[in-house]
C-alpha positions, 0 to 999 in steps of 0.5 A, spaced: 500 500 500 505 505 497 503 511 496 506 518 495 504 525 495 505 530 490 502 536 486 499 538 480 496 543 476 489 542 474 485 548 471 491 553 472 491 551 480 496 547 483 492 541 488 495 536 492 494 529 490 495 522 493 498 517 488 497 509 489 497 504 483 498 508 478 492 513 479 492 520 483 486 522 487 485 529 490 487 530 497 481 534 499 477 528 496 479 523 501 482 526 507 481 534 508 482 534 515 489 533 513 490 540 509 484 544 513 489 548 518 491 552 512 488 549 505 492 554 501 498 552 503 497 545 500 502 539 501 506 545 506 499 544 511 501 537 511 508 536 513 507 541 518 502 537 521 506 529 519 505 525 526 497 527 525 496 527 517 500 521 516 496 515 519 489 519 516 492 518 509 495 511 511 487 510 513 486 513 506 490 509 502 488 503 506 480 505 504 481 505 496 485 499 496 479 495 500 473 499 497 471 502 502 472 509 500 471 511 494 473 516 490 474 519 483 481 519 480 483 526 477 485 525 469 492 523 468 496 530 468 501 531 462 508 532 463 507 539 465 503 539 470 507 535 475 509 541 479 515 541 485 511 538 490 511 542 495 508 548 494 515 552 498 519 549 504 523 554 508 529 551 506 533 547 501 539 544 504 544 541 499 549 536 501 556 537 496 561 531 496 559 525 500 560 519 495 566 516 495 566 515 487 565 522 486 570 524 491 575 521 488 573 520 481 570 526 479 573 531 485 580 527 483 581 526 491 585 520 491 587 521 498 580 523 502 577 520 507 571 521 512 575 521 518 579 527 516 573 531 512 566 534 515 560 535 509 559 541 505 553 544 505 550 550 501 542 553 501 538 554 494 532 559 494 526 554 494 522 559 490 526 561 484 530 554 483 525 548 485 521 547 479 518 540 476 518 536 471 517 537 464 520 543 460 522 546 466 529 548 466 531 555 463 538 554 462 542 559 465 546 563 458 551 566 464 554 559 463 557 554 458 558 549 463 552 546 465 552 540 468 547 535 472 547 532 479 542 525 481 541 526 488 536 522 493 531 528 497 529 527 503 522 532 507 523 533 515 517 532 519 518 535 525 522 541 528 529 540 531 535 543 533 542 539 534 539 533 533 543 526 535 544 521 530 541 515 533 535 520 533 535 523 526 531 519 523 524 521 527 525 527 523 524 524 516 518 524 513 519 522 507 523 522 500 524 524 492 528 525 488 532 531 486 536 534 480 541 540 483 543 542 477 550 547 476 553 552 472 561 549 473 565 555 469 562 560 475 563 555 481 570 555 479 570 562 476 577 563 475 576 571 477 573 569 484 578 570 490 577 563 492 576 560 485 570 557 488 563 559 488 557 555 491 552 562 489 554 563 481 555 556 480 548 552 484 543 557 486 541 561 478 534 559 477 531 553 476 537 549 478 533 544 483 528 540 480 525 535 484 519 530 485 515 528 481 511 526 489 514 525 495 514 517 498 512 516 506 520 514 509 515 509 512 516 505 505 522 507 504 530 503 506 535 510 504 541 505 505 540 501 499 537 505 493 539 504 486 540 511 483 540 512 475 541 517 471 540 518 462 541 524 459 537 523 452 537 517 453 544 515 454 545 512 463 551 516 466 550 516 473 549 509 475 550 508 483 547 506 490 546 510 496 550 505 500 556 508 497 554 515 501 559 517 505 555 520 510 548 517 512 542 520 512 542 520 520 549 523 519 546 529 515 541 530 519 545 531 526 550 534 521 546 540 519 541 541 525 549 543 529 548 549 526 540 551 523 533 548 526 531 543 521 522 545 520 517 541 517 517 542 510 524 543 509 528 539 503 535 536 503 538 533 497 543 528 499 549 529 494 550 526 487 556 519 485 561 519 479 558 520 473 557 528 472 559 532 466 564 535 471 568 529 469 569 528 462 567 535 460 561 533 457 556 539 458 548 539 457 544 544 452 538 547 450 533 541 447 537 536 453 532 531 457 535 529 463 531 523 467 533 522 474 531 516 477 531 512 484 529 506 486 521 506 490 521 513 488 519 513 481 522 518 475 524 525 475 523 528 467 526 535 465 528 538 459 532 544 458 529 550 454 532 556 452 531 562 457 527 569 454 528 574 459 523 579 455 517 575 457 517 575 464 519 583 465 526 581 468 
């Protein structure tokens, strides 16, 4: 009985949806008590509320598998309409470098290891860079080194601050799939001080594609979920989350050292080997990256060329 949650858009408005065997259905539909402390706020209002609103859409979800609940399915929406599921966190928090293989095999750190490391984390602005599926992604003409990055996400559900490892998993609520898209020649800009710039090079618009629907962790083993990546058809990244270098539970504690996690607020959990970064192949206007990850479904974008004059900027 493993549902996700997402959000599409159905005449013009984003609604909130549950997913199970291949059909969606309002979530206003089967259980409104869950989104009725703030409807507006969509799948928001729900993760706000994780401890009481998950049992009601297991309970849900358990009535339309046994025929107890009924309920019109809303009709297949189209690529486009797959928005970002949520509808926007406060936070999303991007972990660099925590596999192995890309540490060493993209990154060309032979001699790392954990003992001597901490992870690198860095924020992108959820409501100009998270997008969903479909032609979604302006591609950024600041650049000419566009690269990709297959990432597990995962959505807290409670509020924490330094929170213990052993204990972080409470915290979880869900997982997705993310892609933290990069503008390599402005990360390594040869003009920065430091030759090295996480805001040029990560948090341009459109950069944070996710979705397409949120899975309760309750479905979900993150140690052992096989990650794959095609861009136009073709598989470049190939990998499975136990190769991470820091956990899931690590990340969090990690993270929660120096802000307070709340609900709703996403992490993106860092990309294996296999990204253009290391062999100098670069996407382009027309390109359609499709990531996938086990239990998690597939996250389909496509590249389009970016029009200023249309949007007033």
């Amino acid at each position: 009985m493993t549902f996700s949650l997402a959000t599409i858009r159905v005449d013009g408005t984003p609604i909130p949806v549950l997913s199970m065997d291949g059909k969606l259905y309002r979530i206003t539909d089967l259980a409104p008590e869950v989104l009725a402390p703030n409807p507006a706020g969509g799948l928001m209002t729900v993760f706000a509320h994780w401890n009481t609103a998950e049992p009601v859409l297991q309970r849900a979800a358990g009535d339309l598998t046994d025929g107890v609940l009924t309920c019109a399915p809303v009709n297949a929406p189209g690529l486009e309409d797959w928005l970002t599921p949520l509808q926007y966190p406060g936070k999303v928090i991007c972990t660099g470098a925590n596999y192995y293989d890309h540490v060493t095999q993209d990154g060309g750190h032979v001699g790392f290891t954990k003992e001597d490391n901490i992870p690198v984390f860095f924020l992108k602005p959820p409501t100009t860079t998270l997008v969903g599926q479909g032609k979604s992604v302006r591609y950024p003409v600041q650049s000419s080194k566009f690269d990709y990055e297959l990432e597990l996400a995962f959505v807290i559900g409670k509020r924490g601050r330094r929170i213990p490892v052993e204990q972080a998993r409470d915290y979880v609520a869900g997982y997705t799939i993310g892609l933290d898209l990069s503008a390599r020649d402005w990360q390594r800009h040869p003009k920065h001080l430091v030759k090295f710039d996480l805001f040029g090079g990560k948090v341009f618009d459109d950069s944070c594609p996710l979705g397409p629907g949120i899975v309760p962790a309750r479905f979900v083993d993150d140690t052992n979920l096989q990650l794959r990546f095609r861009l136009n058809g073709e598989l470049r990244q190939n990998a499975n989350t136990k190769d991470m270098i820091w956990s899931v539970p690590e990340l969090i504690a990690r993270i929660s050292e120096h802000v307070t996690l709340e609900p709703g607020d996403v992490v993106l959990t860092g990309t294996p080997a296999g990204v253009g970064l290391s062999t100098g192949t670069w996407t382009k206007v027309g390109d359609r990256l499709d990531g996938e990850i086990d239990g998690l479904g597939s996250l389909q974008v496509e590249i389009i060329d970016d029009h200023p004059e249309s949007d007033g900027t």
